[in-house]
C-alpha positions in Angstrom: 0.0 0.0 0.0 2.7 2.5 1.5 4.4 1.9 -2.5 1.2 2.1 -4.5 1.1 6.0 -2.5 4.7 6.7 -2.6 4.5 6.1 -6.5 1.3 8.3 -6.8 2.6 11.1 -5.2 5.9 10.4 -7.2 4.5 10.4 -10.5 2.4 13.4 -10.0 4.4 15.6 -8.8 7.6 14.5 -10.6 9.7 13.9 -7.6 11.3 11.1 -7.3 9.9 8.4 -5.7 13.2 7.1 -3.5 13.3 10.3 -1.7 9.6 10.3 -0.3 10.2 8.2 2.8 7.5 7.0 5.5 7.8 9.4 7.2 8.6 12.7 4.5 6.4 15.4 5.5 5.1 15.9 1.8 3.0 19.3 2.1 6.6 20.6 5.0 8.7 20.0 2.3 6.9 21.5 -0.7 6.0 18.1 -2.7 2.5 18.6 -2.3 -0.3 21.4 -2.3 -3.9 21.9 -1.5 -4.6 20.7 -5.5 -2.3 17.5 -5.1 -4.6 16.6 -2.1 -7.3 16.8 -4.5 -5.7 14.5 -6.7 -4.9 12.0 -4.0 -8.0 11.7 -2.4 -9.5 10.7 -5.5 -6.6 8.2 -6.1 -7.3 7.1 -2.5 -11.0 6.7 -3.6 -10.4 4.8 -6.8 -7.2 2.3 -5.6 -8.6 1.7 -1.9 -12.6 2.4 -2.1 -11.7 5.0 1.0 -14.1 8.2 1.3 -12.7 10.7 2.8 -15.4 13.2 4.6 -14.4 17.0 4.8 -13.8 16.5 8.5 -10.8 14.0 7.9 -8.7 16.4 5.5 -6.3 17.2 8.3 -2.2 16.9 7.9 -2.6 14.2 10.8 -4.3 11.8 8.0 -2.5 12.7 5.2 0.7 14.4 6.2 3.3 11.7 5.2 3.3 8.2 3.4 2.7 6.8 7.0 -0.2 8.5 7.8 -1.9 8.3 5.1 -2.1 4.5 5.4 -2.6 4.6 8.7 -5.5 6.6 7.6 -6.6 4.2 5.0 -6.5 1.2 7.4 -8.5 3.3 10.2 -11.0 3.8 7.3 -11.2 0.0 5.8 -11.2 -1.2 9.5 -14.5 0.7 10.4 -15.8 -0.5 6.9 -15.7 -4.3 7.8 
């Protein structure tokens, strides 16, 4: 999962994907913005099935590679 979003944010943002890390910070370090967010929640939506309410769009759920499957396997979790 954790490569499947690495490689996302990788390929849309033209970074390269060995330098995101777990834990990279993506929106600290400038690798993301409010329309990459976009872009990943509908990946997110597509790849996982995860909806993502307004509520949830905080950096602690999407922040890093980490959290943001953390997030997704909060979200599946409550789905089963």
């Amino acid at each position: 999962m954790k490569e499947k979003i690495r490689n996302f944010i990788a390929e849309t943002t033209f970074v390269d994907s060995s330098t995101i890390k777990d834990e990279t910070l993506i929106f600290d370090e400038g690798i993301f913005d409010s329309m990459g967010l976009l872009g990943l929640i509908n990946f997110l939506e597509s790849e996982f099935g995860v909806v993502t309410d307004d509520t949830e769009l905080q950096e602690e759920n999407f922040g890093s590679v980490e959290r943001i499957a953390a997030f997704i396997d909060r979200k599946v979790a409550v789905a089963s």
